[in-house]
N, C-alpha and C positions, 0 to 999 in steps of 0.2 A: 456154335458158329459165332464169331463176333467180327465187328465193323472196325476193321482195319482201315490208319489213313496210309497210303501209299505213293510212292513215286517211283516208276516202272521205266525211266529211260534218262541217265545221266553219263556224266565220262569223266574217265580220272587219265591223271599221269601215265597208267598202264595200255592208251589207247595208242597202237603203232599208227594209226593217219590225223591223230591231231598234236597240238603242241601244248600241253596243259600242266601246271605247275603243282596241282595239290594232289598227296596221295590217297588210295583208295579208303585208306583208313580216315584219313581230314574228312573225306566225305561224309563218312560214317557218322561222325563224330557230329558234322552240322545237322546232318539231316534226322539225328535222332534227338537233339538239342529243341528243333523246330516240330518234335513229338511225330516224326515219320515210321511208321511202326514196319511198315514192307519198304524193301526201296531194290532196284537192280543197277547194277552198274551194266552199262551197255556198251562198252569202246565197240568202234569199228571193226568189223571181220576180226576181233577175240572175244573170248569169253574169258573174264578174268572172275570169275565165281573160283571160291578155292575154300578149304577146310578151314584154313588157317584166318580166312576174312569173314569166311563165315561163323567160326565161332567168334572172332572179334565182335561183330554185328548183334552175335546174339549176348554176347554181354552188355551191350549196349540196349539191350532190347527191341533189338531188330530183327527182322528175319531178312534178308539175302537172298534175292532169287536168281538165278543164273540168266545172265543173257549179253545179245550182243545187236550193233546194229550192221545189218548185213548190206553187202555192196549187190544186189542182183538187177543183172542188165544198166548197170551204170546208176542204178536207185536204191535207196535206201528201205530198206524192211528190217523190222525191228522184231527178232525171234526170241520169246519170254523159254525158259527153259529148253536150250538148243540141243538137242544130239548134236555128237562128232561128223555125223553124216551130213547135217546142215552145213557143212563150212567148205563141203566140199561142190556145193550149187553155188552157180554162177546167171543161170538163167532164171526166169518165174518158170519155165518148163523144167527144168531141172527141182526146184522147187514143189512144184508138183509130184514129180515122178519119188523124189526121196518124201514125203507127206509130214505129216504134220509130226510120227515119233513122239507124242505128250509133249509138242510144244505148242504157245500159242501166236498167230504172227499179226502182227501188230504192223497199223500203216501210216507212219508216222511223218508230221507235218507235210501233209498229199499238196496240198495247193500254199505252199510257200514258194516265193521266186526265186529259186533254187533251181542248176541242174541237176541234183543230186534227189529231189524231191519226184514222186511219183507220178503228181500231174494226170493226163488223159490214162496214163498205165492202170491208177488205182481200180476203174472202173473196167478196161477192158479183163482185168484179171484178178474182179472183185469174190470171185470165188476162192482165191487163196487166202482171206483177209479174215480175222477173230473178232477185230474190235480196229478204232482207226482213232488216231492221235488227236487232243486236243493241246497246242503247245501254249506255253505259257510265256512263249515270245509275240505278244499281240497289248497295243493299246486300245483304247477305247472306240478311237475315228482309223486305225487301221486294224482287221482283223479274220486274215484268210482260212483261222476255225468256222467259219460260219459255212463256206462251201463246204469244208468236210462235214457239220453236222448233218446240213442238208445230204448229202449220201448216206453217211451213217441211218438217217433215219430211212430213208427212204432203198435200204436195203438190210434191215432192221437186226447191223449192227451196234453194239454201246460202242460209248464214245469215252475211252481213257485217257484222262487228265493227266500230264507229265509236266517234270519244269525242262527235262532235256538240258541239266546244268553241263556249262561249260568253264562257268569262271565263279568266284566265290567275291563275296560271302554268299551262303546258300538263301535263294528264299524260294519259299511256298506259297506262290501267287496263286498258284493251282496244283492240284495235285485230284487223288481217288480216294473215294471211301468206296471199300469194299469188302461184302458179306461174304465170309469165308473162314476154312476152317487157318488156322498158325500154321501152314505147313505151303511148301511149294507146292506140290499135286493140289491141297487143296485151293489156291491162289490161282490156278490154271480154270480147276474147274469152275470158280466163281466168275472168269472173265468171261467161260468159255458160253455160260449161264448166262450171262448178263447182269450180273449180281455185284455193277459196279454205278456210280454217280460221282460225277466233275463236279469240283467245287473251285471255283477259278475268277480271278478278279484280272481287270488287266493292269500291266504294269506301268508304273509312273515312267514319264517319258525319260529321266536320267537314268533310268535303272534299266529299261528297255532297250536304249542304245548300250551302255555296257553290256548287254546281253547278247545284242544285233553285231558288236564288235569278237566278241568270244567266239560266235558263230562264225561269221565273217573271216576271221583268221580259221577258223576251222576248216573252211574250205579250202581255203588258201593251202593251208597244207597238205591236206586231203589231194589236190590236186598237184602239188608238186611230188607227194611219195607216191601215186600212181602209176 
């Protein structure tokens, strides 16, 4: 078992609801530059995991894990290692009914001012959830991670660290260390475990709005390819 550092929820050029300029491989390329040994590309409702980026990755000395972030009931849930059958739920009941298939689901930035963010959902249907997002879009004096740890802990889920990159250059303001084996299965089960810890700073205010801007446009577009 070793202590992977990881980042579990980004997006490339391949995401059909946002509008982003660098390809899956660029990504690679930064995030393993910044010594990210796990990383997942998450585009909206696809899963762009593939043979071909994943052996790229692992030349890179990366491992690659499959995932996507999912549109359910108008909110975003973020499924680590998705079956095919994940893409076909639309509701958190649907969700339920096709189950978890060795993925894990992940509840990403719950209390950001977002329509798209989960909000009062997370908790009503805190039984669907693995682990629950800490993003790395927060400064010092604003920082809506702090309500979700509060949940986290007090429904004694871990709390995984992402940058949720939208735009480049990449940085690792936060990100996971996590005890696990090099392998996707085994990467599930350490989250599944709780065999994960944020390591997370917050970001200088210039770098945070270019990050608040990346987002921002993401919606934007999100909501116009709806």
């Amino acid at each position: 078992m070793k202590r992977l550092k990881a980042d579990l929820h980004t997006h490339t050029a391949d995401d059909p609801f946002d509008s982003i300029a660098y390809s899956a491989e660029t990504l690679i390329d930064a995030a393993a530059d910044a010594g990210v040994e796990v990383l997942a590309i998450t585009c909206h409702e696809f899963n762009a995991y593939s043979a071909h980026l994943s052996h790229y990755a692992r030349g890179r000395g990366v491992l690659l894990i499959p995932g996507m972030e999912k549109f359910i009931s108008g909110k975003h849930v973020l499924i680590l290692n998705p079956h095919e059958e994940h893409l076909r739920a639309h509701t958190f009941e649907d969700l339920r009914t096709v189950g978890r298939l060795g993925a894990v689901f992940v509840a990403p930035h719950p209390y950001y001012p977002s329509p798209n963010s989960l909000l009062g959902e997370l908790e009503r249907n805190i039984d669907l959830f693995d682990a629950i997002e800490w993003s790395s879009l927060y400064v010092r004096m604003l920082n809506p991670n702090r309500r979700a740890a509060g949940v986290a802990r007090a429904h004694r889920l871990p709390l995984l660290g992402t940058s949720d990159t939208h735009v480049l250059p990449y940085e690792d303001t936060t990100f996971s260390w996590i005890e696990a084996e090099p392998a996707i299965e085994g990467i599930v089960e350490a989250i599944l475990a709780g065999r994960v810890t944020v390591e997370t700073q917050p970001k200088k205010s210039s770098k945070a709005a270019r990050s608040a801007f990346g987002a921002v446009r993401g919606m934007v577009y999100e909501a116009m390819r709806a």
